[in-house]
C-alpha positions as a printed Julia matrix, in Angstrom:
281×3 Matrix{Float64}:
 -10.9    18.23   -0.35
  -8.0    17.03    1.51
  -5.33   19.34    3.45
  -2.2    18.32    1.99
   1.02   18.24    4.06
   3.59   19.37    1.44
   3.39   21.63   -1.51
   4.52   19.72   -3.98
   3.34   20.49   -7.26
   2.61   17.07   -9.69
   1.47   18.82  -12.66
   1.58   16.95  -15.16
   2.71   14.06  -13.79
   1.1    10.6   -14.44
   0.34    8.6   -11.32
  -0.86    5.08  -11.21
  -2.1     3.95   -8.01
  -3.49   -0.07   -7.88
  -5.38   -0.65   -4.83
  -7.14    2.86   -5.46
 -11.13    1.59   -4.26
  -9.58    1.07   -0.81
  -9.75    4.24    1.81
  -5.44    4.22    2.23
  -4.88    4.32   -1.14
  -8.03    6.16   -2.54
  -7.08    8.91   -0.27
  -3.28    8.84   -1.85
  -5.37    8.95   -5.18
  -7.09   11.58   -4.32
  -4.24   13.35   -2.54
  -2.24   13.29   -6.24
  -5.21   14.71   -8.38
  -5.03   17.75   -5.74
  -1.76   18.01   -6.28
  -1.81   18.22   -9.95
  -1.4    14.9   -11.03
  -3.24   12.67  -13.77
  -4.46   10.28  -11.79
  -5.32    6.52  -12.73
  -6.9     4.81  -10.17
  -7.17    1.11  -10.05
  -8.96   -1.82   -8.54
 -10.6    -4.66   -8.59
 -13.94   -2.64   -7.56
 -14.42   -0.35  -10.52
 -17.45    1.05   -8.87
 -15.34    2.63   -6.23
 -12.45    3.85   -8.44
 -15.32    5.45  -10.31
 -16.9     7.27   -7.71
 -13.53    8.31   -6.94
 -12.78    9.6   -10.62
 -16.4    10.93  -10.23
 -15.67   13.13   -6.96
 -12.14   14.38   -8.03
 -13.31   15.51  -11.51
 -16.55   17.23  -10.15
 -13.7    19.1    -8.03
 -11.63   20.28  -10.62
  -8.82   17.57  -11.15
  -7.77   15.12  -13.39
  -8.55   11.35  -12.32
  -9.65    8.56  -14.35
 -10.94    4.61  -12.73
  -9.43    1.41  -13.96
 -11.0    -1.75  -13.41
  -8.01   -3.91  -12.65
  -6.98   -7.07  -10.92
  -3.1    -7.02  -10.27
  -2.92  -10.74  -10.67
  -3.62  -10.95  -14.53
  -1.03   -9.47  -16.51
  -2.89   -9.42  -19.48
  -5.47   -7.7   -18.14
  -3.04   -4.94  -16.46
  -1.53   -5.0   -19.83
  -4.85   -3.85  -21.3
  -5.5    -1.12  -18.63
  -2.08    0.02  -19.29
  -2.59    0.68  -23.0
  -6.0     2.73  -21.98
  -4.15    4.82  -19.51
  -1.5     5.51  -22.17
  -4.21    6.72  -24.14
  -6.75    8.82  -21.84
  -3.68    9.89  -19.67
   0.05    9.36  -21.41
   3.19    7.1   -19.59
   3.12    6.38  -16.12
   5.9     8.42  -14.25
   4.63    7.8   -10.72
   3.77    4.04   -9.8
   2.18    3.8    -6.01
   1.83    0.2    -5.69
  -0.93    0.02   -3.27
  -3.07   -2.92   -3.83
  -2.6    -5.85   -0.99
  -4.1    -7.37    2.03
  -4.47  -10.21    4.41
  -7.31  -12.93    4.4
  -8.99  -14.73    7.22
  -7.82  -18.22    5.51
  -4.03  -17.36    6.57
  -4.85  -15.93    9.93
  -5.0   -17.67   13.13
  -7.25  -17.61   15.73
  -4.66  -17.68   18.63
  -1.3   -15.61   18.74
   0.37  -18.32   20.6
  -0.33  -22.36   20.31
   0.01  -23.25   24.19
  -3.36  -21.48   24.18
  -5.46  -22.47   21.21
  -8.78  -23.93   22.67
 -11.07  -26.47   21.12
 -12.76  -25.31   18.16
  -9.98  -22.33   17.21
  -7.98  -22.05   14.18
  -4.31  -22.94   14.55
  -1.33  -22.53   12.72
  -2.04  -25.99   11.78
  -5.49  -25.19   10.46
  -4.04  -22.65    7.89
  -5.15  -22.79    4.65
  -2.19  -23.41    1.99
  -4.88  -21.87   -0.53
  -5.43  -18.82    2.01
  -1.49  -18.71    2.45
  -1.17  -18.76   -1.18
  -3.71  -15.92   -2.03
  -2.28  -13.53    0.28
   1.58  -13.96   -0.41
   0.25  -13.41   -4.28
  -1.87  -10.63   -3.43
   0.37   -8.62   -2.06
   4.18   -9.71   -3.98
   3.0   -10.32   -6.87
   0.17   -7.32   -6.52
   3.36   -5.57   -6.91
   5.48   -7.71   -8.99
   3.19   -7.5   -12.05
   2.1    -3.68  -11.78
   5.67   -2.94  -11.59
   6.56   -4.85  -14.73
   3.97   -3.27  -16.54
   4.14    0.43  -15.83
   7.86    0.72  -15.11
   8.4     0.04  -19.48
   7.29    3.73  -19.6
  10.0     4.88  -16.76
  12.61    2.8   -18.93
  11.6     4.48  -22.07
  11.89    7.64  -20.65
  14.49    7.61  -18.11
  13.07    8.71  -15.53
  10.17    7.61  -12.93
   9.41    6.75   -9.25
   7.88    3.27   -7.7
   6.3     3.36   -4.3
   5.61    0.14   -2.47
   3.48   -0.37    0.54
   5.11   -2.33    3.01
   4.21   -2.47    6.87
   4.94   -3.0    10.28
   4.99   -6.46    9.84
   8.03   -6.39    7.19
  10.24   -5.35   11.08
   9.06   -7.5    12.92
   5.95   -9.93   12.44
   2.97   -9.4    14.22
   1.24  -12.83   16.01
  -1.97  -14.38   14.32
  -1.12  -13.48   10.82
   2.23  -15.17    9.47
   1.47  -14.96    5.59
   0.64  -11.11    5.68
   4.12  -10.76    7.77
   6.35  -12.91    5.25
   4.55  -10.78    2.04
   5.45   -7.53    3.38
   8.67   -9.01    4.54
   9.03   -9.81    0.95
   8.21   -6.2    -0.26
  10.4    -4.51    1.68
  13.5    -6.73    0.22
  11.65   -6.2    -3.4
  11.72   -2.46   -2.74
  15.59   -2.8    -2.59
  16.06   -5.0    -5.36
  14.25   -2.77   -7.88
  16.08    0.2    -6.57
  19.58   -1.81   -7.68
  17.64   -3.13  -10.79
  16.62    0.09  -11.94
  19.17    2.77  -10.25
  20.65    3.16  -13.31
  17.22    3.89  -15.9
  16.47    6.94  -13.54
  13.91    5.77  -11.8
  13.95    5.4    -8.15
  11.89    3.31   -5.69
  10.72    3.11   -2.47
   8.26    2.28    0.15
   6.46    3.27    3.42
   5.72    1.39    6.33
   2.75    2.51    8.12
   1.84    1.44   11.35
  -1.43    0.44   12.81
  -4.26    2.1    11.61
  -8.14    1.28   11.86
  -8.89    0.02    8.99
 -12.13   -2.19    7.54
  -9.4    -5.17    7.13
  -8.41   -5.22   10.58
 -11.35   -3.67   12.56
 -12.52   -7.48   13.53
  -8.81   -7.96   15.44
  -8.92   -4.2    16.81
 -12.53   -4.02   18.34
 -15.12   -5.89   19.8
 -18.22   -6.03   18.41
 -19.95   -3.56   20.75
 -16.99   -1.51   19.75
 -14.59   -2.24   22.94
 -11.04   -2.1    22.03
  -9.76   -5.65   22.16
  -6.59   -6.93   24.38
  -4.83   -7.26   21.3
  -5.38   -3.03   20.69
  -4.22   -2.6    24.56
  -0.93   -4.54   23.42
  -0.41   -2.56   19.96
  -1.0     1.24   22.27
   1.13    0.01   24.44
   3.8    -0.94   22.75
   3.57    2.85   20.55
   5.28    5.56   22.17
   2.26    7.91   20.65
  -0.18    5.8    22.44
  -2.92    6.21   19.67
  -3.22    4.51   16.39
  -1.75    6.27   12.79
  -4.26    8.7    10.67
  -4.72    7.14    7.19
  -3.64   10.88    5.59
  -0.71   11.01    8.29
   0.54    8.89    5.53
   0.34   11.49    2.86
   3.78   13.32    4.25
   5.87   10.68    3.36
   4.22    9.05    0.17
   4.42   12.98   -1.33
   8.24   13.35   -0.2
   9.93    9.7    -1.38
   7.58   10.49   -5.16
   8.67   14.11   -5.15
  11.96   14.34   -7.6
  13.34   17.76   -5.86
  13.39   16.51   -2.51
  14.2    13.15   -2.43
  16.0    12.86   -5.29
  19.37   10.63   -4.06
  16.81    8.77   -1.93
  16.02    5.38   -3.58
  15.88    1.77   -1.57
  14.46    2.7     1.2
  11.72    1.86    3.88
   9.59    4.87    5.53
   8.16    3.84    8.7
   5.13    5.78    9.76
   4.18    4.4    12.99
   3.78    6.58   15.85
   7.15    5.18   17.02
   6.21    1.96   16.99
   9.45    0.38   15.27
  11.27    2.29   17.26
  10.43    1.35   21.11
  11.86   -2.17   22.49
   9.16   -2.1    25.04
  11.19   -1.19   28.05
């Protein structure tokens, strides 16, 4: 059970979140079904969008797990006809499903002090680079183009995008994750143009650093010491801690909520502790 920020009421509402098996946006998934929502959660790891359908059901709410890769339109397409069926059109779309990969990182955030053996920006991996500028543009490209029919057909809808941080300014060590959320964050304004006049509205959050199984590696030691690189990110956050994953619940419930935020399409929510916000003096 998770104490929601807003009272916003969802019922009946179908919400589609992709990326669902992962703790941010499981707990957004989750979040919904309490809310009222039909929930479809998606991902790649159907055991953990079950489970998740499992423990929200078992609590009283609606939820159902999808199997889905957001890189196969035809198989999206297929999950979208079952969700049509065991849930009805998708009003709420929280495009959640992205990531970075060890391929398109470096091992050094500045090349006057790579030593022998490290990774480099010339040691990335135009595979790696690839992967992760799909995952997470096109993770949100083809969702989009596939759930957003039933917002067209009816008018009326709400897309959510997941940018970060990195989409302000990018963060050393990981250039490929920075230019894909860079690339989100100018999508999220281009489908709010696109589709400002079907009634559907769309926009995204930014969270800021949170501890997360992705980034855990480049935020502690292995004896569980922060790192210098998690003395740089506190110190540059006016907060001075890192972001809550359901600190992000606020904002994701008040950009999908139609009452509130209804003339508010094309934007970018940071949540960040003040992050974006300090210049470092």
């Amino acid at each position: 059970m998770i104490n929601l920020p807003l009272n916003v009421d969802f019922t009946g509402k179908v919400v589609v979140v992709t990326g669902a098996g992962g703790v941010l946006c499981g707990e957004m998934a989750r979040a919904f079904a309490q809310a009222g929502a039909k929930v479809a959660a998606l991902d790649l790891n159907e055991d953990a969008v079950k489970k998740l359908a499992e423990e929200c059901k078992a609590e009283g709410y609606i939820c159902e797990g999808y199997k889905a890769n957001v890189l196969e339109p035809e198989a999206l397409e297929a999950v979208h006809a079952q969700v049509l069926k065991d849930l009805g059109p998708c009003d709420i779309l929280i495009n959640g499903a992205g990531g970075n990969n060890p391929r398109a990182t470096t091992d050094n955030e500045y090349q006057h002090e790579a030593k022998e053996g490290q990774k480099t920006f010339f040691d990335l991996e135009p595979s790696g680079v690839d992967f992760v500028f799909k995952l997470n543009f096109q993770g949100t490209l083809l969702p989009t183009q596939v759930f957003a029919k039933d917002m067209v057909a009816n008018q009326h809808g709400c897309i959510l995008n997941i940018s970060s941080m990195n989409a302000y300014i990018p963060l050393t060590k990981i250039p490929a994750y920075s230019g894909a959320k860079a690339a989100i964050s100018n999508f999220t304004q281009w489908l709010a143009t696109h589709f400002a006049g079907s009634g559907i509205r769309c926009n995204a959050i930014a969270p800021g650093f949170l501890v997360s199984n992705q980034n855990r590696k480049l935020l502690f030691n292995e004896d569980g010491t922060p790192t210098p690189r998690t003395a740089k990110i506190l110190a540059g956050t006016p907060m001075n801690r890192f972001v809550e994953s359901d600190e992000l619940l606020g904002g994701v419930f008040f950009l999908c909520d139609d009452k509130a935020a209804s003339a508010i399409t094309g934007v970018v929510l940071p949540i960040d502790a003040g992050f974006s916000a300090y210049s470092g003096v």
